[in-house]
C-alpha positions as a Markdown table, in Angstrom:
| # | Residue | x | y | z |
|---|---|---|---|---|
| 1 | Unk | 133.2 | 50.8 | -130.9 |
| 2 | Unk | 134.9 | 50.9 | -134.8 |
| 3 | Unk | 137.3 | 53.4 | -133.3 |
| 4 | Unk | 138.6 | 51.2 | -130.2 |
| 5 | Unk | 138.7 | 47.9 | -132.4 |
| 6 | Unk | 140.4 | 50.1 | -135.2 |
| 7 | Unk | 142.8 | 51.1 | -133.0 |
| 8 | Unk | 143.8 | 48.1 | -131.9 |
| 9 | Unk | 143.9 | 46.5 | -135.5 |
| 10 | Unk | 146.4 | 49.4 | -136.3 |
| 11 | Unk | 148.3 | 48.7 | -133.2 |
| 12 | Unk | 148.4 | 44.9 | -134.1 |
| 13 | Unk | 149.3 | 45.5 | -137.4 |
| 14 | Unk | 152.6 | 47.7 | -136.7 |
| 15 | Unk | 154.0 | 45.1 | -133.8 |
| 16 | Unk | 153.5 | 42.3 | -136.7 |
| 17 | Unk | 155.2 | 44.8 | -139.3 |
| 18 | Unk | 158.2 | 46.2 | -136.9 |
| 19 | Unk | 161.0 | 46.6 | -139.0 |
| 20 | Unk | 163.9 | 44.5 | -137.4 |
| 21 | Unk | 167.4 | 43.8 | -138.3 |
| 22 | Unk | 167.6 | 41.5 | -140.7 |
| 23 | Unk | 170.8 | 39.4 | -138.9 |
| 24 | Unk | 169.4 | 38.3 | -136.0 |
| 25 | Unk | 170.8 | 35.2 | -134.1 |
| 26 | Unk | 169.1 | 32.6 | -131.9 |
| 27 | Unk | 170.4 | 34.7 | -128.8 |
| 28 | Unk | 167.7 | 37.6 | -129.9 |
| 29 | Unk | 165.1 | 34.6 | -129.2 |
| 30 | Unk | 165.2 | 35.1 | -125.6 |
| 31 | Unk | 163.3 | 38.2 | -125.0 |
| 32 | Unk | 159.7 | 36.3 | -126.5 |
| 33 | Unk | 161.0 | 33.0 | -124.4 |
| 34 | Unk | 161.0 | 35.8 | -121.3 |
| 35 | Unk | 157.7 | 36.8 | -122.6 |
| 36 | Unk | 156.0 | 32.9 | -122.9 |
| 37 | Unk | 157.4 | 32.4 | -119.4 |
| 38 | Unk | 155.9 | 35.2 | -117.8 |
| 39 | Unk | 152.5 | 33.7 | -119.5 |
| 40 | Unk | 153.2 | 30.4 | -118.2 |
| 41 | Unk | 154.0 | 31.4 | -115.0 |
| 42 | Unk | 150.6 | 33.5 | -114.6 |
| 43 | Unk | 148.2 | 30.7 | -115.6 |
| 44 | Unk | 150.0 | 28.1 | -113.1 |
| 45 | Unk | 150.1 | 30.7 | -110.6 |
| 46 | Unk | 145.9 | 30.8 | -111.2 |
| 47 | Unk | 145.8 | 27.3 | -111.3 |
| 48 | Unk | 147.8 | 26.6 | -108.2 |
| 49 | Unk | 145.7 | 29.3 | -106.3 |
| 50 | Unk | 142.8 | 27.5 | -106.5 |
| 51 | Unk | 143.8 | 25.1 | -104.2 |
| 52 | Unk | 146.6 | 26.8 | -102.1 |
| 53 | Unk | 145.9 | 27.9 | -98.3 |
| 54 | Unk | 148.2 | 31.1 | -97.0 |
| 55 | Unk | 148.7 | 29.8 | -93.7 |
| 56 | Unk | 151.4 | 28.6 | -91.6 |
| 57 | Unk | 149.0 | 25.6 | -90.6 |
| 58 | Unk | 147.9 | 24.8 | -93.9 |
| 59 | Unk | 150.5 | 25.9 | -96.5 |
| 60 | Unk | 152.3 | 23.0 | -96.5 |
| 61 | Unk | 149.8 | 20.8 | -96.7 |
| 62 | Unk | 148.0 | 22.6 | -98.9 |
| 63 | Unk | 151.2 | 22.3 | -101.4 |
| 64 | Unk | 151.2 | 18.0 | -100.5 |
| 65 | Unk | 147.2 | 17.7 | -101.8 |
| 66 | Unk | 148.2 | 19.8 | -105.0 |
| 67 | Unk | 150.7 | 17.2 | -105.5 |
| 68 | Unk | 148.9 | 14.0 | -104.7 |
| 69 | Unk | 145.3 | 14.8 | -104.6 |
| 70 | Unk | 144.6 | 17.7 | -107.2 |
| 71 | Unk | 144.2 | 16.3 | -110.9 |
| 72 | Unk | 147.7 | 16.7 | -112.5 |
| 73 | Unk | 148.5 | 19.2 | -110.0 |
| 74 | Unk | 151.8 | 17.6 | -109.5 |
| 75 | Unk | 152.5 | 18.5 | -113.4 |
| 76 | Unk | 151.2 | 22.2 | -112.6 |
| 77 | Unk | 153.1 | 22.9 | -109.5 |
| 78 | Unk | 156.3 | 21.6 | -111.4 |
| 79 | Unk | 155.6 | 23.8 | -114.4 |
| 80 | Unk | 155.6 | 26.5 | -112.1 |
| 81 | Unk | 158.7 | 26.0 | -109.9 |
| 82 | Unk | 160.7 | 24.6 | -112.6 |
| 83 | Unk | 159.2 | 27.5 | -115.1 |
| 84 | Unk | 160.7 | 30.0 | -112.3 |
| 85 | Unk | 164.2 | 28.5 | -112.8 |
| 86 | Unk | 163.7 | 28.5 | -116.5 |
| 87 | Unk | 162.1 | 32.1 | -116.6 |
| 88 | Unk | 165.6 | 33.3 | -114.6 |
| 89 | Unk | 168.4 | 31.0 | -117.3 |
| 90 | Unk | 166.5 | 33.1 | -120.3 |
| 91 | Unk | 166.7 | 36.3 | -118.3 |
| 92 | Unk | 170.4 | 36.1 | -117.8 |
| 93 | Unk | 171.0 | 35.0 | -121.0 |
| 94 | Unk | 169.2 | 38.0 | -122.3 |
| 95 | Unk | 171.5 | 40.2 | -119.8 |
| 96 | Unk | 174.6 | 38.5 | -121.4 |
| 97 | Unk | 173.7 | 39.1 | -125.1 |
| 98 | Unk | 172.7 | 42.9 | -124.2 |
| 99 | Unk | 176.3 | 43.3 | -122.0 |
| 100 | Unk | 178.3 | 41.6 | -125.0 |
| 101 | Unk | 176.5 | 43.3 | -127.5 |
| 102 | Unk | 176.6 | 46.7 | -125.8 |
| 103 | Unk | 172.8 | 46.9 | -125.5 |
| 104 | Unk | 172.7 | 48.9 | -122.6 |
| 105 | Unk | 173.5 | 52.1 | -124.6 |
| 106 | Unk | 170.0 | 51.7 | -125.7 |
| 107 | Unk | 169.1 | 53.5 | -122.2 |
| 108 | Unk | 164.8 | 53.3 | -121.8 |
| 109 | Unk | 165.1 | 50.1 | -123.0 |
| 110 | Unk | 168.0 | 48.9 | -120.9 |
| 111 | Unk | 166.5 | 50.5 | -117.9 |
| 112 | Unk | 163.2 | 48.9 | -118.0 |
| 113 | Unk | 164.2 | 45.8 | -118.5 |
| 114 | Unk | 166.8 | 46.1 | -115.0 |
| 115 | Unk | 163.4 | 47.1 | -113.2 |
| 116 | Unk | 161.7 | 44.0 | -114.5 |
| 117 | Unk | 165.1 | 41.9 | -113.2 |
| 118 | Unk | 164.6 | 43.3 | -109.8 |
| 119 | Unk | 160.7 | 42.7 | -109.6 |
| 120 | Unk | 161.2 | 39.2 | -111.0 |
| 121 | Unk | 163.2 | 38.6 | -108.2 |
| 122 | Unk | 160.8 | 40.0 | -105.7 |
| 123 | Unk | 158.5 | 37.5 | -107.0 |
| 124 | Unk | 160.8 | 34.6 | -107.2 |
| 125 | Unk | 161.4 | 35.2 | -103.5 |
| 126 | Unk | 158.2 | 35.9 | -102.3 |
| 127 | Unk | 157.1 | 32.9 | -103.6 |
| 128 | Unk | 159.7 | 30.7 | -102.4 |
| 129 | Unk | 158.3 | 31.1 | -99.1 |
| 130 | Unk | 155.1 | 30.0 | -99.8 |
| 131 | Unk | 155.4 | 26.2 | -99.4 |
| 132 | Unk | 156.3 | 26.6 | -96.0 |
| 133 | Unk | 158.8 | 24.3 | -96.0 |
| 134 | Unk | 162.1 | 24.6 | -94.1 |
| 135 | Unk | 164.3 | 26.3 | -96.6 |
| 136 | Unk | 161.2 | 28.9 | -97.3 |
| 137 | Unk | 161.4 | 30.1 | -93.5 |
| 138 | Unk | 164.6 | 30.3 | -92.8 |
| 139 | Unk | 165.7 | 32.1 | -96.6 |
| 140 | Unk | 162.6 | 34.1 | -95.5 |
| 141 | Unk | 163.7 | 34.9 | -92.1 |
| 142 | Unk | 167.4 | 35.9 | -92.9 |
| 143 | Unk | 166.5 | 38.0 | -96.0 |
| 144 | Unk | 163.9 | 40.0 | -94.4 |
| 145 | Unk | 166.8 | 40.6 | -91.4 |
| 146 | Unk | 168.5 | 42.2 | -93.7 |
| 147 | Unk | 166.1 | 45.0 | -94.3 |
| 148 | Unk | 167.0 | 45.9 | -90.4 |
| 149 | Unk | 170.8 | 47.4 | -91.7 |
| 150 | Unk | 168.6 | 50.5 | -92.9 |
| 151 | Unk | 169.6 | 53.2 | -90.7 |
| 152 | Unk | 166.7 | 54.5 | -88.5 |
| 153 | Unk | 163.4 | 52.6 | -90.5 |
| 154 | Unk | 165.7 | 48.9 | -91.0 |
| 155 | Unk | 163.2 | 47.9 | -88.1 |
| 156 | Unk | 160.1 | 49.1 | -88.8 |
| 157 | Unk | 160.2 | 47.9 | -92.5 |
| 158 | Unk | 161.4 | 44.5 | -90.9 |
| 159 | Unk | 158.3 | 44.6 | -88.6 |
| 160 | Unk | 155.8 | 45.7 | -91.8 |
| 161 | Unk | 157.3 | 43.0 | -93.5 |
| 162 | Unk | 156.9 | 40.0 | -90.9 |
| 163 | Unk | 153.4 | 41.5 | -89.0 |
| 164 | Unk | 154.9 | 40.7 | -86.0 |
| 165 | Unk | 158.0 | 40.0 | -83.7 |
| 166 | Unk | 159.0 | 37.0 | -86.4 |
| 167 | Unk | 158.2 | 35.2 | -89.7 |
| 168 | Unk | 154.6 | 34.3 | -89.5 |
| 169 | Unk | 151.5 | 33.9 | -90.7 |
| 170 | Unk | 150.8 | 37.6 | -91.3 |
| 171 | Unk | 154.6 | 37.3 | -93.1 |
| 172 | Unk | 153.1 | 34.7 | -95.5 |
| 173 | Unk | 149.7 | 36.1 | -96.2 |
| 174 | Unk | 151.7 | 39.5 | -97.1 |
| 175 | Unk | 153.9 | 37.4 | -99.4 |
| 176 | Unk | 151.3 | 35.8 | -100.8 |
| 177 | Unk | 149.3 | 38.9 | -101.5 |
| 178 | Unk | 152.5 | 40.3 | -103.4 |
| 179 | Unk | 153.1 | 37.2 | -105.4 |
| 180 | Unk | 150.2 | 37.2 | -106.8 |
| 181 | Unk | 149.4 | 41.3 | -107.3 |
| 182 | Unk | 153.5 | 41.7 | -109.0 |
| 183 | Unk | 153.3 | 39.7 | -112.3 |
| 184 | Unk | 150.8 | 41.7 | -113.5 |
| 185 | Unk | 153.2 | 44.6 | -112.3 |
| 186 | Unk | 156.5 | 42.7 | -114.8 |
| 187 | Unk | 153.8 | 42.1 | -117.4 |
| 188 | Unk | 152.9 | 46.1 | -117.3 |
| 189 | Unk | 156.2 | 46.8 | -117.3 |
| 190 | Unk | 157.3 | 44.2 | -120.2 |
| 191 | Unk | 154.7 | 46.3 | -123.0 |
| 192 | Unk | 156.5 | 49.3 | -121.4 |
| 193 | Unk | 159.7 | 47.4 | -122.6 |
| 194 | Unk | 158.8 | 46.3 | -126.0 |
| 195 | Unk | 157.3 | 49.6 | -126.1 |
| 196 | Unk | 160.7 | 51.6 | -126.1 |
| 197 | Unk | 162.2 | 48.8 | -128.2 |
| 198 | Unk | 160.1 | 49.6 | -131.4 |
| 199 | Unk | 161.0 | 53.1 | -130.6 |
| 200 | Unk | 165.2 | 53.0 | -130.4 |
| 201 | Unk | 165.4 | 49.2 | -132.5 |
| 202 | Unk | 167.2 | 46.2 | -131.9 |
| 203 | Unk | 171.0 | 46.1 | -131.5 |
| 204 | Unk | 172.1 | 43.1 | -133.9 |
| 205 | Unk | 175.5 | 40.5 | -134.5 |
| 206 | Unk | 177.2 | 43.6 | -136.9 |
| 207 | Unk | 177.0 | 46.4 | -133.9 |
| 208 | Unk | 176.3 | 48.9 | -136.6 |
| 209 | Unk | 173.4 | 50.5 | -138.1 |
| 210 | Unk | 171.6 | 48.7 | -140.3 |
| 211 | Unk | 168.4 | 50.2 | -140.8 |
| 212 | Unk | 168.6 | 50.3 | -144.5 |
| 213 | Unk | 168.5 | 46.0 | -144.3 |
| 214 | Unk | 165.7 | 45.0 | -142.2 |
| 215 | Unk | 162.5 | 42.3 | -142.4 |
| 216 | Unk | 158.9 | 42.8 | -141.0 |
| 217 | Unk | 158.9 | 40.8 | -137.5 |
| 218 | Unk | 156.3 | 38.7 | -139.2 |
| 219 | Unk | 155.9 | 36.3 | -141.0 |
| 220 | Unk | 160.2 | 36.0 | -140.5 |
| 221 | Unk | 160.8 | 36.1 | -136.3 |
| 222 | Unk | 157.2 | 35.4 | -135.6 |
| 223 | Unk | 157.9 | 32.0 | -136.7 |
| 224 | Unk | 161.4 | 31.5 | -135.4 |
| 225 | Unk | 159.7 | 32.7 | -132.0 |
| 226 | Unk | 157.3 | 30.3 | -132.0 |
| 227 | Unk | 160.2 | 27.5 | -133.2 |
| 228 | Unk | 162.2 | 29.0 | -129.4 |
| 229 | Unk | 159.0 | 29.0 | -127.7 |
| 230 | Unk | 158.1 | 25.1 | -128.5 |
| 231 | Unk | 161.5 | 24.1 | -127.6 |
| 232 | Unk | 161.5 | 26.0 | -124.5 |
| 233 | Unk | 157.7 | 24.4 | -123.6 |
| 234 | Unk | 159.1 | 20.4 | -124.7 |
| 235 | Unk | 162.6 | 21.4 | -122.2 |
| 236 | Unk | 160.1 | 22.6 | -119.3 |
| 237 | Unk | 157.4 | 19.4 | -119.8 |
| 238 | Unk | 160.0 | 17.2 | -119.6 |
| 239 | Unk | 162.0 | 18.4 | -116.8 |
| 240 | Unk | 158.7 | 19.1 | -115.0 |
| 241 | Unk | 157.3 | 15.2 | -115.8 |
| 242 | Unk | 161.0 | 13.1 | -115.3 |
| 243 | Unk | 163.3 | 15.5 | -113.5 |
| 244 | Unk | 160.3 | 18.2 | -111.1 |
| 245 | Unk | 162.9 | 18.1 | -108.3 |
| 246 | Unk | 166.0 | 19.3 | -110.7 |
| 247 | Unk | 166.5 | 23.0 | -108.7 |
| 248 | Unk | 164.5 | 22.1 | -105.8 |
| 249 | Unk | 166.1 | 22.3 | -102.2 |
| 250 | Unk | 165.8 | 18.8 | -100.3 |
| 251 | Unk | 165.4 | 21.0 | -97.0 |
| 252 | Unk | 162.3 | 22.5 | -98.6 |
| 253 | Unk | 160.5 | 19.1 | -98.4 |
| 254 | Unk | 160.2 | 19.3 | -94.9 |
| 255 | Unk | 157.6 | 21.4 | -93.1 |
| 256 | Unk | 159.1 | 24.6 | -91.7 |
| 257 | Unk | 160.1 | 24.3 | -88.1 |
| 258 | Unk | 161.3 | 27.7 | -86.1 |
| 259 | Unk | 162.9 | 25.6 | -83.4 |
| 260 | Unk | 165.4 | 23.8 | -86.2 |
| 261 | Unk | 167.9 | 25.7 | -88.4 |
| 262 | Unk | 169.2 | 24.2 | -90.9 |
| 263 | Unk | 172.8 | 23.6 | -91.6 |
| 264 | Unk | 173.4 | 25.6 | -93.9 |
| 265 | Unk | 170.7 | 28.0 | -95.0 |
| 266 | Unk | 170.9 | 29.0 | -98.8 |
| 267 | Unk | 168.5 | 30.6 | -101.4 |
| 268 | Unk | 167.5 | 29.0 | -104.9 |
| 269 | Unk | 170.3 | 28.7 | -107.4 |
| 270 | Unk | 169.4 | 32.1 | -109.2 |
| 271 | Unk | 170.0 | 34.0 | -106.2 |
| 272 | Unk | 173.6 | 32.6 | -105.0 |
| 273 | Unk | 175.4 | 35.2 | -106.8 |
| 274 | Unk | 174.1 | 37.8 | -104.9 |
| 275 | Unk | 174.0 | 35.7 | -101.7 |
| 276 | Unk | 177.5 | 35.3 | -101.8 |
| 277 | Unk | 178.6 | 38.7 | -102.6 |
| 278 | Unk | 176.5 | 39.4 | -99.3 |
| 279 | Unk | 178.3 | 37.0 | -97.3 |
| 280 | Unk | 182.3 | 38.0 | -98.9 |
| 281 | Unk | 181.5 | 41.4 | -96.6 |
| 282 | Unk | 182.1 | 40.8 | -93.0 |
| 283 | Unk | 180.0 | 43.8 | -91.7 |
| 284 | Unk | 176.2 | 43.0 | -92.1 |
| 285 | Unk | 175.4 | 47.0 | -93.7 |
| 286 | Unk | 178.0 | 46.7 | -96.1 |
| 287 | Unk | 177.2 | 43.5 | -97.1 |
| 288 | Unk | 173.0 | 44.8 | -97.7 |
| 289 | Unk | 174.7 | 47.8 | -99.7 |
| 290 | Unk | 177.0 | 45.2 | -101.4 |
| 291 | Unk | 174.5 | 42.9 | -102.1 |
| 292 | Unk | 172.0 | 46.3 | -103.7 |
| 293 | Unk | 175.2 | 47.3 | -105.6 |
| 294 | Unk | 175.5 | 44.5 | -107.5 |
| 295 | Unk | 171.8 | 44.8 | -109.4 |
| 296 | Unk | 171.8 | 48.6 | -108.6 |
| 297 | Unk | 175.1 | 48.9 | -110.8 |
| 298 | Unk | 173.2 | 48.0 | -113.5 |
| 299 | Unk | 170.9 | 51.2 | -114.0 |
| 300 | Unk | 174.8 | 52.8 | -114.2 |
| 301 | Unk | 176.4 | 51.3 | -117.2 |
| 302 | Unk | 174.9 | 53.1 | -119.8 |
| 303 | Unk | 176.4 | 56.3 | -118.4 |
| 304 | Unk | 179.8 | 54.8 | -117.1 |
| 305 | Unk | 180.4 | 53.2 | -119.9 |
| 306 | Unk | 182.3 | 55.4 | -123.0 |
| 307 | Unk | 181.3 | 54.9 | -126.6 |
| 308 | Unk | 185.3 | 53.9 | -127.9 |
| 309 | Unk | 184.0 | 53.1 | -131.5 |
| 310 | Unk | 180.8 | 53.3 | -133.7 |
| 311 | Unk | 180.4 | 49.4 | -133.1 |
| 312 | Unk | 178.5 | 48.3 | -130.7 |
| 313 | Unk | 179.9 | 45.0 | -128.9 |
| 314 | Unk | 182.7 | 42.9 | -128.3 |
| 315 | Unk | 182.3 | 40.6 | -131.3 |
| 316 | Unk | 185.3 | 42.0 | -133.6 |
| 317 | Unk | 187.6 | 42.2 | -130.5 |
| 318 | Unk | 189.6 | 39.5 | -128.8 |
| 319 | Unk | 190.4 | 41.2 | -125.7 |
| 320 | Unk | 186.7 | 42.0 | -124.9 |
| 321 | Unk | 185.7 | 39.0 | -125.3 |
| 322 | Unk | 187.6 | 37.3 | -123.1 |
| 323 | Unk | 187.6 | 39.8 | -120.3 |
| 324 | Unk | 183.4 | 39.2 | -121.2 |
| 325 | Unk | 184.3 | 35.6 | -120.6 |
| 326 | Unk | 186.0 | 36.2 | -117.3 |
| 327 | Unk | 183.2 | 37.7 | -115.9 |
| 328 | Unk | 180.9 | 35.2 | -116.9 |
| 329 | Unk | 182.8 | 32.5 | -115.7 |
| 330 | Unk | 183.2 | 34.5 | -112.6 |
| 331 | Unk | 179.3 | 34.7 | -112.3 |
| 332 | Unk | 179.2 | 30.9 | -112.3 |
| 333 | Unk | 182.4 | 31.1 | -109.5 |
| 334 | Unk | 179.9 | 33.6 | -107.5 |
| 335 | Unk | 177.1 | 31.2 | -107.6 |
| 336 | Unk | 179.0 | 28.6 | -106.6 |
| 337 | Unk | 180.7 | 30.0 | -103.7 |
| 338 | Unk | 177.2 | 31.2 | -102.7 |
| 339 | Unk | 176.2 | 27.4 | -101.9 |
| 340 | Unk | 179.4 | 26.2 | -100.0 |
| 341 | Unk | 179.5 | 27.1 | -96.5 |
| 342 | Unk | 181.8 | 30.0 | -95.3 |
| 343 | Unk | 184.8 | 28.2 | -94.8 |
| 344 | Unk | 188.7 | 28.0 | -95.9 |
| 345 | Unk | 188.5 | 28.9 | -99.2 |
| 346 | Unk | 185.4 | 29.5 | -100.2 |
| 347 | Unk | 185.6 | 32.7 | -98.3 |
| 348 | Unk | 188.7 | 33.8 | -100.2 |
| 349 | Unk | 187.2 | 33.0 | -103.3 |
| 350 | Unk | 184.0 | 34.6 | -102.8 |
| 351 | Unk | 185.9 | 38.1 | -102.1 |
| 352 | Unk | 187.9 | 38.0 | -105.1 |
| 353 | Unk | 185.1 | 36.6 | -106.8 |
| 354 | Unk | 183.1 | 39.5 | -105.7 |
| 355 | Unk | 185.9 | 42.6 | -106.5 |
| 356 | Unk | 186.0 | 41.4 | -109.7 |
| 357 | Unk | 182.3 | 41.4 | -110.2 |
| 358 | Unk | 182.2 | 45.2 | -109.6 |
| 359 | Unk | 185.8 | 45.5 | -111.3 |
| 360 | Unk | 184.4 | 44.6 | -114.5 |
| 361 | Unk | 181.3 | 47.1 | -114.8 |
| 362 | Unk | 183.9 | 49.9 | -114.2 |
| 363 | Unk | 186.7 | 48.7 | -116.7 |
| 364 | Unk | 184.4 | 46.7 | -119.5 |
| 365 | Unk | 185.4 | 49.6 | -121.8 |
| 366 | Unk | 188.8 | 49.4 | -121.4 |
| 367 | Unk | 189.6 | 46.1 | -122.7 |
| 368 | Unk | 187.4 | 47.5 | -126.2 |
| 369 | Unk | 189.4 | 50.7 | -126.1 |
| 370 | Unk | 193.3 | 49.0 | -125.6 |
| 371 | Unk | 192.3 | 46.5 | -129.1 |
| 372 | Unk | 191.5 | 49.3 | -131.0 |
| 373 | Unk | 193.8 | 51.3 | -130.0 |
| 374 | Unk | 196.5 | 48.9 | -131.1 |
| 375 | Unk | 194.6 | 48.4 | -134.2 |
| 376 | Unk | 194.9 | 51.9 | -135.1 |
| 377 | Unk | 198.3 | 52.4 | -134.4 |
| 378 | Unk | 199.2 | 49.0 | -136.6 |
| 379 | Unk | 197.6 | 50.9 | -139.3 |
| 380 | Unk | 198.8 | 53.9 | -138.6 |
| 381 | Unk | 202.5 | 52.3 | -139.2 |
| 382 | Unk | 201.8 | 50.4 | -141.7 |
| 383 | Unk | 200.1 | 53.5 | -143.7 |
């Protein structure tokens, strides 16, 4: 019994001692914020189980007594749906520090955490569908479709997935079953992430090595940790208490009706990007391998990519940066796109939108390469 509680003093004691860059930025707050929202999200989760039903004739109701009946189960719900939002604004802030910063060179690290990306997604939309409402059927209905572009198993996967010809209540038991079995999954695999963090270190502002300057994680980042993690938990209780409706689809608010589409069917705000790079492709497989590409492309830039220089990131260089800017204003285009309706030009701007998306993973380099290039050859001259 010594040994065990030994062993996890020691293993306590070196997290709290990790040596870490001693320059770290409010932008390197985001992976513990990812961290508290994962936490947050669990213990709602258990809360709201308690009283949820996974059935077609009682999931939606089930979700109305939470919010009128159950003792501040309007605050819990809203801490969960609005904590899902939340969770995916830190995630992709945490992508755009590690893309302008180069992170992805760090490869175990980098590839864990685009595993974790795609499962969170899994479990965002899995659990979309749970209310029942109108928006949760019909995202449900068309995004399970899509498995069906598979060559030869597209059907039976789509027939696994539903437990019968359409979205029913075998679909939403099955979802239910996976949205509550993955976050133990992400949290598995987000100690598998810090794990190979404390092994390669954190990148840091400079882009260079230094090792030689570093502070224990505690008592210096502990505490700044903690300072992001109550300002993340005073943002969420307030949206949740005076704005729980902020990301919330008004379609969703009615209970789920297979003989009534909706106008126009779209999935929560985190997903539009992808949702419109699947609709920019008029052929329904090239628009599923479209839509895989553009989280799948991921796992690649660490071996795409060339090392130009012994810094790391775009900081120092004017033409990275704003081709980094392009993209992510181009992210924001994406999303945007992904909520009109396919129409004159919105369709026009989705495809551009969309080629540049995959552009810019194949030519981020370049932009890096041309500065330094030109820096070099200035010097060169003026030597």
């Amino acid at each position: 019994m010594s040994n065990r509680s030994n062993f996890y003093r020691n293993l306590m004691k070196t997290a709290l001692e990790f040596p870490a860059p001693a320059n770290l930025g409010w932008l390197w707050n985001f992976g513990s914020l990812m961290g508290w929202c994962l936490v947050m999200q669990i213990i709602t989760g258990l809360l709201l189980v308690v009283h949820y039903t996974p059935s077609v004739e009682d999931a939606f109701d089930s979700v109305t007594h939470i919010m009128r009946d159950v003792h501040c189960g309007w605050l819990i719900r809203g801490l969960h749906a609005n904590g899902a939002s939340m969770f995916f604004i830190c995630i992709y802030i945490h992508i755009a520090r590690a893309l302008f910063y180069e992170s992805f060179f760090m490869k175990h690290a980098w590839m864990s955490g685009v595993t974790m990306l795609i499962l969170l997604m899994a479990i965002a939309f899995t659990g979309y569908v749970l209310p029942w409402g109108q928006m949760s059927y019909w995202g449900a209905t068309v995004i399970t479709n899509l498995f069906s572009a598979i060559p030869k198993i597209g059907n039976s996967i789509v027939a696994l997935l539903w437990g019968g010809d359409c979205v029913c209540d075998a679909t939403l038991k099955r979802f239910f079953a996976l949205h509550f079995l993955m976050p133990f999954i992400l949290l598995v695999l987000l100690l598998a992430h810090l794990g190979f963090l404390h092994t390669t270190g954190s990148s840091n502002p400079l882009g260079i090595d230094i090792s030689h300057e570093t502070a224990p994680f505690y008592p210096y980042y502990l505490y700044k940790d903690l300072l992001g993690i109550g300002w993340y938990t005073v943002i969420l209780f307030a949206i949740s208490m005076f704005f729980p409706d902020l990301f919330s689809d008004p379609e969703n608010f009615i209970r789920a009706d297979p003989m009534k589409t909706p106008l126009h069917i779209q999935p929560e705000w985190y997903f539009l990007f992808a949702y419109s790079i699947l609709r920019s492709i008029p052929d329904k497989v090239g628009g599923v391998v479209a839509l895989m590409s553009s989280l799948l492309i991921l796992y690649t830039l660490p071996f795409i990519t060339p090392i130009t220089s012994y810094i790391r990131g775009y900081q120092h260089n004017p033409l990275a940066k704003i081709y980094f800017w392009f993209f992510v204003s181009n992210f924001v285009v994406l999303s945007y796109t992904g909520a009109c309706p396919v129409e004159f030009p919105f369709n026009y701007v989705g495809v551009a939108s969309t080629a540049f998306y995959f552009l810019y993973f194949m030519t981020n380099w370049m932009p890096k390469m041309l500065w330094e290039k030109s820096i070099q050859c200035a010097t060169n001259q003026m030597g």
